[in-house]
C-alpha positions as CSV (number, residue, x, y, z in Angstrom):
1,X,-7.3,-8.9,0.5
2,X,-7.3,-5.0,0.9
3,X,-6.2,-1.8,-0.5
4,X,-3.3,-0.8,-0.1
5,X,-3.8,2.5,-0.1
6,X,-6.8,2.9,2.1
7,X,-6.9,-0.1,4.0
8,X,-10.5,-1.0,3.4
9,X,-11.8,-4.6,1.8
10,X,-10.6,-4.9,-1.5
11,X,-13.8,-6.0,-2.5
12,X,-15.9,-3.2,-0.8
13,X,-16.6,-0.1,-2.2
14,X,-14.9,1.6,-5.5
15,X,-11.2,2.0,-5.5
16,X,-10.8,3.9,-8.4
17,X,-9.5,7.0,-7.0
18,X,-7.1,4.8,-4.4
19,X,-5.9,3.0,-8.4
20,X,-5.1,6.7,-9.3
21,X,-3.6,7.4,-6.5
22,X,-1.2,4.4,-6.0
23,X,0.7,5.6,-9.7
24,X,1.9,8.2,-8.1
25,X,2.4,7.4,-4.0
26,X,3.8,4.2,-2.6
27,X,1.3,1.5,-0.7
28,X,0.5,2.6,3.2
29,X,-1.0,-0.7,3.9
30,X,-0.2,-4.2,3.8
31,X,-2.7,-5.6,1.2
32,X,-2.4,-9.1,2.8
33,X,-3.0,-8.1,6.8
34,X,-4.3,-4.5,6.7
35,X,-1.5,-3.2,8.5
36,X,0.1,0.2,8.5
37,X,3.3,0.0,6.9
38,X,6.7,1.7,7.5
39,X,7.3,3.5,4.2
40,X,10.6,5.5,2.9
41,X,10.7,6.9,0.0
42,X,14.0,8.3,-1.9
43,X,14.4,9.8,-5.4
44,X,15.1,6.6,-7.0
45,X,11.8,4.8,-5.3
46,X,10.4,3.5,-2.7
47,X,10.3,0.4,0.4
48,X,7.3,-0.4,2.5
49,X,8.3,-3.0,4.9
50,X,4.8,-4.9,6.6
51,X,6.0,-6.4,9.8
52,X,4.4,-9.3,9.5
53,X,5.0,-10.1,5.8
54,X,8.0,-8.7,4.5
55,X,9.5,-5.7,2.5
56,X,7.7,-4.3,-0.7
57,X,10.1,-2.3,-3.3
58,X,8.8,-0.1,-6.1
């Protein structure tokens, strides 16, 4: 697994400040392959579609 937000290990390092973060910005990486994810966002949310695994919705 990794952040979502960073893109590093899940499990390495503190990801406090990406936990902050990711209340108020939508995910930029796929949490299950590490890839960058095409992200829109519009006033009532947000999409981030992971080629390989599918569209994420807020």
């Amino acid at each position: 697994m990794y952040c979502d937000r960073c893109g590093s290990p899940a499990d390495a390092g503190d990801h406090a400040a990406c936990a902050a973060a990711r209340k108020l910005e939508p995910p930029r990486y796929c949490p299950d392959c590490r890839r960058r994810m095409k992200v829109q966002v519009v006033p009532a949310g947000w999409t981030a579609t992971c080629v390989e695994h599918g569209t994420r919705v807020s």
